[in-house]
C-alpha positions as protocol buffer text, in pm:
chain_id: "A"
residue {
  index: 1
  type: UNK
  ca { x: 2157 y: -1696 z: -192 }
}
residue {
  index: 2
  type: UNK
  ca { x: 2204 y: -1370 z: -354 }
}
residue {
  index: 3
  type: UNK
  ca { x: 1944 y: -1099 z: -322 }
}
residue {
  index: 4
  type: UNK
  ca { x: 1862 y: -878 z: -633 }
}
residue {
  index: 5
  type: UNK
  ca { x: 1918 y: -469 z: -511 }
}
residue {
  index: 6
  type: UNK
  ca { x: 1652 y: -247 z: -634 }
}
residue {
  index: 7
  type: UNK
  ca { x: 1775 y: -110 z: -980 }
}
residue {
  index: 8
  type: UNK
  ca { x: 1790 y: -509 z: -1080 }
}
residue {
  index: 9
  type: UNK
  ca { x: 1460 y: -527 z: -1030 }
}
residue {
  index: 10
  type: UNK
  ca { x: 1346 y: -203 z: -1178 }
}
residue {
  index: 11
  type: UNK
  ca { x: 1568 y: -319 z: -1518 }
}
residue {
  index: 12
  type: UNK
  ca { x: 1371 y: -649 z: -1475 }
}
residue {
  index: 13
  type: UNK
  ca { x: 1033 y: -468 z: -1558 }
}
residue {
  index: 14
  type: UNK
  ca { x: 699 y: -626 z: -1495 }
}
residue {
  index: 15
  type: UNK
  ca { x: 837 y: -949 z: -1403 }
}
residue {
  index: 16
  type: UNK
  ca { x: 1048 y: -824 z: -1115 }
}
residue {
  index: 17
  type: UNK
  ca { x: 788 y: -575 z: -994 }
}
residue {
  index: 18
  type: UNK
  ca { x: 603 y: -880 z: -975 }
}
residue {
  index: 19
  type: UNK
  ca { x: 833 y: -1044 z: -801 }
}
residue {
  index: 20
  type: UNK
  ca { x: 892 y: -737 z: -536 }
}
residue {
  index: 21
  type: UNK
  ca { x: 514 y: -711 z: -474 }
}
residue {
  index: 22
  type: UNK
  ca { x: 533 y: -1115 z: -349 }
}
residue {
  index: 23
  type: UNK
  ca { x: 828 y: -956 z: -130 }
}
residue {
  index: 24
  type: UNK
  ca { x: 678 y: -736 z: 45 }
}
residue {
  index: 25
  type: UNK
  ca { x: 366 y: -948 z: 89 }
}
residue {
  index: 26
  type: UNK
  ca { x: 538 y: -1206 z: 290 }
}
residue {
  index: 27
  type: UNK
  ca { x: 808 y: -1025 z: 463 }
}
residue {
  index: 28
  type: UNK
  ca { x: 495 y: -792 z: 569 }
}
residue {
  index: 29
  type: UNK
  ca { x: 350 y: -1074 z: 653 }
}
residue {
  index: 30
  type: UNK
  ca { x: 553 y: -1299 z: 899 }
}
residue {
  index: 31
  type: UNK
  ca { x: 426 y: -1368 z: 1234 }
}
residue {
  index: 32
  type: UNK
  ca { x: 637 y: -1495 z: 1500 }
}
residue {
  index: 33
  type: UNK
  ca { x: 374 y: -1606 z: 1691 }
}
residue {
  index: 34
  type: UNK
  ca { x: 35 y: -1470 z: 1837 }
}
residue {
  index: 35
  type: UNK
  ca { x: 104 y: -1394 z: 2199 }
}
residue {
  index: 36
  type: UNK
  ca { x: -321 y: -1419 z: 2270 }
}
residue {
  index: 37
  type: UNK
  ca { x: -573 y: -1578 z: 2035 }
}
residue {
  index: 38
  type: UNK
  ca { x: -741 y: -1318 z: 1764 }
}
residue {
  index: 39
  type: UNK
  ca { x: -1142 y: -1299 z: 1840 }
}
residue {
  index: 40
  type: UNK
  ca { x: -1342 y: -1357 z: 1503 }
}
residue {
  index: 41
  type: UNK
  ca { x: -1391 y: -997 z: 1480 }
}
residue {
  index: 42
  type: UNK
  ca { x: -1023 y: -922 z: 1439 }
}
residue {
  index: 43
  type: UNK
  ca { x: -906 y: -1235 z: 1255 }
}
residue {
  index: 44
  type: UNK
  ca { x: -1144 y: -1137 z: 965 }
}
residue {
  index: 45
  type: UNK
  ca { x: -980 y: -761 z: 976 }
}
residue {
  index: 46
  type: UNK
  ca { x: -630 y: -919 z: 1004 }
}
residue {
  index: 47
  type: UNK
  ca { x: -754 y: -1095 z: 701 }
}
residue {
  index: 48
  type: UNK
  ca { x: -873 y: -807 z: 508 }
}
residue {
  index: 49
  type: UNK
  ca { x: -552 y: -601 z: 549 }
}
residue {
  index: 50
  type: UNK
  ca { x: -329 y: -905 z: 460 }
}
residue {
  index: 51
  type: UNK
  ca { x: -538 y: -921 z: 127 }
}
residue {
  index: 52
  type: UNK
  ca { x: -493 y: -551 z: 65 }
}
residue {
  index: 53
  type: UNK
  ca { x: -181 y: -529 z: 139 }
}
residue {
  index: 54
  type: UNK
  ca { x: -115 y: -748 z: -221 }
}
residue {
  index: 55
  type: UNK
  ca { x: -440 y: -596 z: -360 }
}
residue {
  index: 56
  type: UNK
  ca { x: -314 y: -238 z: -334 }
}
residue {
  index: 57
  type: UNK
  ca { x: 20 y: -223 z: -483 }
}
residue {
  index: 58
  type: UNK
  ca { x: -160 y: -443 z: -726 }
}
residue {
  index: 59
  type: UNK
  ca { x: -408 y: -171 z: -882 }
}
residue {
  index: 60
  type: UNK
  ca { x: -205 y: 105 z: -835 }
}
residue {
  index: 61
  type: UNK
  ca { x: 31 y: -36 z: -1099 }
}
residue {
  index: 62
  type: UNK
  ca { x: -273 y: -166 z: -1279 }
}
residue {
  index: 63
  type: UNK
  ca { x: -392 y: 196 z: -1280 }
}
residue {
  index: 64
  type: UNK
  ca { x: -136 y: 285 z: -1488 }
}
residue {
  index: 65
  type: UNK
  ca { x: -263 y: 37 z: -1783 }
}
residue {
  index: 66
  type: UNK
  ca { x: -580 y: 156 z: -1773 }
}
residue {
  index: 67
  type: UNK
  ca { x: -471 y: 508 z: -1848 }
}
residue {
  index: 68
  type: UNK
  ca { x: -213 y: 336 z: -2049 }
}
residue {
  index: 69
  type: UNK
  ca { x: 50 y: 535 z: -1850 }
}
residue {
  index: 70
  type: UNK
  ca { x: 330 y: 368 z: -2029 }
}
residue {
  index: 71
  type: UNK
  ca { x: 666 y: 247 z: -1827 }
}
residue {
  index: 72
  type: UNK
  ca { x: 671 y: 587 z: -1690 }
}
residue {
  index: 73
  type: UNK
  ca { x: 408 y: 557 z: -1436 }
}
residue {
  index: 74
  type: UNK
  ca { x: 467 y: 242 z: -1348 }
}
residue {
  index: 75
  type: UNK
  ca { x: 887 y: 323 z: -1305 }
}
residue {
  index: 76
  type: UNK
  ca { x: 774 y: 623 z: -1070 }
}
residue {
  index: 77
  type: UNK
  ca { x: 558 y: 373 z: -838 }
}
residue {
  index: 78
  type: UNK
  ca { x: 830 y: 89 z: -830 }
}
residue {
  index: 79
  type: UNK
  ca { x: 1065 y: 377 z: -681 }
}
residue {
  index: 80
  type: UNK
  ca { x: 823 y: 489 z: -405 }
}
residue {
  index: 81
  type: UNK
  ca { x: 706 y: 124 z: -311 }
}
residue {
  index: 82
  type: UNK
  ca { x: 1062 y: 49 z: -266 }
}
residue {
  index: 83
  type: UNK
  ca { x: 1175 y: 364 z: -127 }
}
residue {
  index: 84
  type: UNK
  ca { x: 877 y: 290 z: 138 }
}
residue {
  index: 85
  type: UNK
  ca { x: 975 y: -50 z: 208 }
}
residue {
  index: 86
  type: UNK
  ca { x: 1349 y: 1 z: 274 }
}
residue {
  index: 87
  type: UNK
  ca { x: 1312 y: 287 z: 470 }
}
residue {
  index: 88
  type: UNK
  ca { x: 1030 y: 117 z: 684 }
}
residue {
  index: 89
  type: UNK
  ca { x: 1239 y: -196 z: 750 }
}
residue {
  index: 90
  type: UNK
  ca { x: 1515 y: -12 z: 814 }
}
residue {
  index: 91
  type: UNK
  ca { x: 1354 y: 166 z: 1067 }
}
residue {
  index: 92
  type: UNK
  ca { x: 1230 y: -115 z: 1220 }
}
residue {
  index: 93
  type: UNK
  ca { x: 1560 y: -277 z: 1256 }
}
residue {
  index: 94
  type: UNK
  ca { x: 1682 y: 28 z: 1386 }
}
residue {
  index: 95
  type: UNK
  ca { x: 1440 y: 127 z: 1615 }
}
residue {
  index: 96
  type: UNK
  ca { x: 1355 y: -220 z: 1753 }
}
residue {
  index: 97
  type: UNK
  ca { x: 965 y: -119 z: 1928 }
}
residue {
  index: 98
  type: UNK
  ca { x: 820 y: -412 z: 2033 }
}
residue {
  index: 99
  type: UNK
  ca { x: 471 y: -473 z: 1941 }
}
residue {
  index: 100
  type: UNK
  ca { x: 186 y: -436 z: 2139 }
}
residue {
  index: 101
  type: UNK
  ca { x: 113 y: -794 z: 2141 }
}
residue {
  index: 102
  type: UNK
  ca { x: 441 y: -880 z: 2251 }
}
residue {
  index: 103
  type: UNK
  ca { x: 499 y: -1101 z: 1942 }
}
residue {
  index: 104
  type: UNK
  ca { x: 863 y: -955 z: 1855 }
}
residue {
  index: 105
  type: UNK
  ca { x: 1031 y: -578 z: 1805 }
}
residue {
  index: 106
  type: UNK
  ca { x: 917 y: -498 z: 1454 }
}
residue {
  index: 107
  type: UNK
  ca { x: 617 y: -256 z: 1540 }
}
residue {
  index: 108
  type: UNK
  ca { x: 750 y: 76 z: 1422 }
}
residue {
  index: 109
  type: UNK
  ca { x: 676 y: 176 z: 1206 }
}
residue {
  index: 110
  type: UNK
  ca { x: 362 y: -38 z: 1027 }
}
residue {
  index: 111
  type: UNK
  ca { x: 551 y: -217 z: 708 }
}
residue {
  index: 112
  type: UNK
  ca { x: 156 y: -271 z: 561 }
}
residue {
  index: 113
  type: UNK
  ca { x: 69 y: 109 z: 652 }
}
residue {
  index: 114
  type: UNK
  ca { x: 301 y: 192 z: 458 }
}
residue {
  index: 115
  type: UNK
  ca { x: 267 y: -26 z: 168 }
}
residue {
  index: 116
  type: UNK
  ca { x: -100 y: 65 z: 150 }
}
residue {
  index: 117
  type: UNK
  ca { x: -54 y: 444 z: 184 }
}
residue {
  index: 118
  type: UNK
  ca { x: 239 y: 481 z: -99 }
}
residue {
  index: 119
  type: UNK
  ca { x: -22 y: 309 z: -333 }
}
residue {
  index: 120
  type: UNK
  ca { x: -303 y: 522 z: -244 }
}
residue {
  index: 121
  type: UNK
  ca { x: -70 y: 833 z: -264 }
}
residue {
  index: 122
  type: UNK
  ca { x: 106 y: 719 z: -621 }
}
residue {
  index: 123
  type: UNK
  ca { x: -281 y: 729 z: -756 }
}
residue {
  index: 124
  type: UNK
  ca { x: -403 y: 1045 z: -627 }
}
residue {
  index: 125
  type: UNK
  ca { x: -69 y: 1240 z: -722 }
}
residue {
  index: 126
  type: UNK
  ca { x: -55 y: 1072 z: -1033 }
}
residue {
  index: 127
  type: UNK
  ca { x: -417 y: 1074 z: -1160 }
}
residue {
  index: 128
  type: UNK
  ca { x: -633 y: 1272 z: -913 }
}
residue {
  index: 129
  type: UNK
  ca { x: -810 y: 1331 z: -617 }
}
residue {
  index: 130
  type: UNK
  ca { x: -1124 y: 1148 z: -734 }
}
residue {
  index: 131
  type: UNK
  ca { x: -948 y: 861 z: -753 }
}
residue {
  index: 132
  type: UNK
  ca { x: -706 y: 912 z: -454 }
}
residue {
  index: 133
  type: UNK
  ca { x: -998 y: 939 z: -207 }
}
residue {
  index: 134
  type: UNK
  ca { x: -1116 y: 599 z: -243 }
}
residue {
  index: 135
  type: UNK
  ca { x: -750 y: 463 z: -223 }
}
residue {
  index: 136
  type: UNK
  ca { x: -735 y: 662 z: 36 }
}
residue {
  index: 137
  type: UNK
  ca { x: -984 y: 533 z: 228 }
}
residue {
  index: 138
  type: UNK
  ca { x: -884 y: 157 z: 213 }
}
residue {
  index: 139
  type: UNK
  ca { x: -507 y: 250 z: 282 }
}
residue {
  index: 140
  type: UNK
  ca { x: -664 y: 426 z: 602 }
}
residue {
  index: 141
  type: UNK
  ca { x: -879 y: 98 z: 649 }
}
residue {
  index: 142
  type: UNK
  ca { x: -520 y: -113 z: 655 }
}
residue {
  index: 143
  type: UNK
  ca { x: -429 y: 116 z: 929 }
}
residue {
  index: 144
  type: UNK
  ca { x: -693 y: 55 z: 1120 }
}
residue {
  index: 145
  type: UNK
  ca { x: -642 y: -307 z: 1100 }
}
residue {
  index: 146
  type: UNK
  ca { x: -328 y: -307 z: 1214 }
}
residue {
  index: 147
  type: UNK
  ca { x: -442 y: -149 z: 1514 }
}
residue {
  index: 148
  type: UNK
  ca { x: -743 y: -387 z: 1583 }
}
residue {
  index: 149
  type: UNK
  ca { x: -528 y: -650 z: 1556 }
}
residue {
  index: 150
  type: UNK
  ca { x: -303 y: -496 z: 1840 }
}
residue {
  index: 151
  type: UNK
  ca { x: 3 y: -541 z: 1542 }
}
residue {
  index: 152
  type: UNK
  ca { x: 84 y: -192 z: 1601 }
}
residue {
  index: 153
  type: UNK
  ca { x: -37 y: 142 z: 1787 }
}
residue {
  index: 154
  type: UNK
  ca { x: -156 y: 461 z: 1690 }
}
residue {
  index: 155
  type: UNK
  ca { x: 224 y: 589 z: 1655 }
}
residue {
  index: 156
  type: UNK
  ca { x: 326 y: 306 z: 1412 }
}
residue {
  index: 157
  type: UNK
  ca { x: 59 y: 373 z: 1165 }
}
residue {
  index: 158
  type: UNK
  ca { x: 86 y: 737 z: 1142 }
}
residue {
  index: 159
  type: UNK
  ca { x: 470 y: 687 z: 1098 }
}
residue {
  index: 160
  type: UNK
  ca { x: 390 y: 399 z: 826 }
}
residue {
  index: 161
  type: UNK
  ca { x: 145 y: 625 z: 648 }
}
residue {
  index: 162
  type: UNK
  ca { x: 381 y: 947 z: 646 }
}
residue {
  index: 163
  type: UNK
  ca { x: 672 y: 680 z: 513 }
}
residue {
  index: 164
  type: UNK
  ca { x: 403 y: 593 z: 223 }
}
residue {
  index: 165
  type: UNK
  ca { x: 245 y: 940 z: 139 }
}
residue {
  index: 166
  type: UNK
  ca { x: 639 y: 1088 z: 123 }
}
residue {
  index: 167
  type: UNK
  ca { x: 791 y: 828 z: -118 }
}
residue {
  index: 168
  type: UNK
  ca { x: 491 y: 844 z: -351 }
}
residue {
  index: 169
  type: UNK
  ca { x: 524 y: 1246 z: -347 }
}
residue {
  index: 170
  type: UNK
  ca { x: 857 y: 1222 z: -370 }
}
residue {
  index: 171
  type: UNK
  ca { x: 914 y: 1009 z: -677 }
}
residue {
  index: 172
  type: UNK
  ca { x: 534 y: 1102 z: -864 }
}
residue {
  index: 173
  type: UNK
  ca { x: 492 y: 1304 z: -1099 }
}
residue {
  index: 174
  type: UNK
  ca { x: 97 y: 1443 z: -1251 }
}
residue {
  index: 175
  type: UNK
  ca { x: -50 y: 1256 z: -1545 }
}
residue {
  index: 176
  type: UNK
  ca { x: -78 y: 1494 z: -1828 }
}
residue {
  index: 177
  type: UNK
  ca { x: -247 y: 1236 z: -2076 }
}
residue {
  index: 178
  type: UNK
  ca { x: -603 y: 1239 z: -2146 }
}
residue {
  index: 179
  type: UNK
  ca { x: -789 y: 1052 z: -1831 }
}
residue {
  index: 180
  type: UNK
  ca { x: -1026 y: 738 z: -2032 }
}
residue {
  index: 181
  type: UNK
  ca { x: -1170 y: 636 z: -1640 }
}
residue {
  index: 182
  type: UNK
  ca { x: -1426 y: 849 z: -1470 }
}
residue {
  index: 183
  type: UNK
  ca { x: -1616 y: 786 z: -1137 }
}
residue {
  index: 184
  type: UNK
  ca { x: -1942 y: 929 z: -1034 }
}
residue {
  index: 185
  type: UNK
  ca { x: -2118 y: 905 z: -752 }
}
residue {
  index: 186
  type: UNK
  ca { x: -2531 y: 920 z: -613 }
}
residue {
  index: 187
  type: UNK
  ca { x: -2832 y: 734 z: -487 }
}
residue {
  index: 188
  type: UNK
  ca { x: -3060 y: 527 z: -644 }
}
residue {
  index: 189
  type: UNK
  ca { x: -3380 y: 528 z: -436 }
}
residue {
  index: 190
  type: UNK
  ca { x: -3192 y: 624 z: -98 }
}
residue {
  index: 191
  type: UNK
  ca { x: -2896 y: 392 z: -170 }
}
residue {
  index: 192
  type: UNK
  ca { x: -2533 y: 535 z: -246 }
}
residue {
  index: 193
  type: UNK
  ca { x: -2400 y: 415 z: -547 }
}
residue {
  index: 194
  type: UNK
  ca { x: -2018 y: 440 z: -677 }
}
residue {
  index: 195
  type: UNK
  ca { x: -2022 y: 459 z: -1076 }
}
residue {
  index: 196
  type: UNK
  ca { x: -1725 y: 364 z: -1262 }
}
residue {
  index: 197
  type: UNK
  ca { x: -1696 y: 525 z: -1696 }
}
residue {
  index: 198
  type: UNK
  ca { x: -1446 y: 423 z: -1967 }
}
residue {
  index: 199
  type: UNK
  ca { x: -1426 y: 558 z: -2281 }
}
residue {
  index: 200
  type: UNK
  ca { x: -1247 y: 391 z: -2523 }
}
């Protein structure tokens, strides 16, 4: 079986950006095994993260049709989500950490920190803080599940997230287009609301 290398996806367009999210769903995903049963409460965060983990990549290059970024945007996030996933998985080969469940030696650093954290990062480089601090926020939250889960320590998602947050930086630039999404935020008799604008 031969494996495609990077540029032949990126020449592949939308189709193999497709195609390299999938990848690193499941290889992100694999489990060799739970070494103790998940209670509820972490099965349903395990869940979550797993789901983001698509989700994210997923409307960060969706973002870029919305401001209708062109190629270019969406060129500049292929490179840092695979710049972040080789560089994790190489690490983890070459490091070897077992994870704190025991359930093999791919723990550092977290491959779905990472993931998560070059999408958040490619948004709020490339279109703003105001929209970077929500993706922020759920990249944190994959973080966190990783922990709960006992999938990785403290050490392995600050590694994955510094992985993520570089590559995006690294291979972003600014938007200089005119923005056609706004968000607002506020209560509505005590309650905080998130508001979401388009102009067309």
């Amino acid at each position: 079986m031969k494996l495609m290398g990077s540029s032949s996806i990126l020449r592949r367009g939308p189709r193999g950006f497709k195609a390299l999210v999938v990848l690193v769903f499941l290889s992100s995903s694999l489990t060799y095994g739970q070494v103790g049963p998940l209670t509820p409460s972490q099965k349903a965060h395990q869940v979550a993260g797993d789901v983001l983990l698509g989700a994210m990549p997923a409307l960060a290059l969706g973002s870029t049709f919305i401001w209708q970024d062109g190629q270019k945007g969406a060129y500049q996030f292929s490179k840092a989500l695979i710049g972040a996933v080789v560089l994790t998985y190489g690490l983890k080969l070459a490091i070897n950490k077992e994870r704190p469940n025991g359930e093999n030696n791919n723990s550092f650093p977290s491959g779905h920190t990472s993931v998560a954290f070059a999408s958040a990062a490619f948004v709020q480089k490339r279109y703003g803080w105001e929209y970077g601090i929500p993706a922020y926020l759920l990249a944190g939250y994959v973080g966190y599940t990783r922990i709960k889960t006992t999938k990785h320590d403290g050490l392995d998602v600050l590694a994955g997230a510094t992985i993520g947050v570089g590559m995006s930086y690294l291979f972003t630039k600014r938007y200089e287009g005119k923005k056609k999404l706004g968000v607002s935020s506020g209560f509505i008799e005590n309650i905080p609301t998130i508001g979401l604008t388009y102009k067309f």
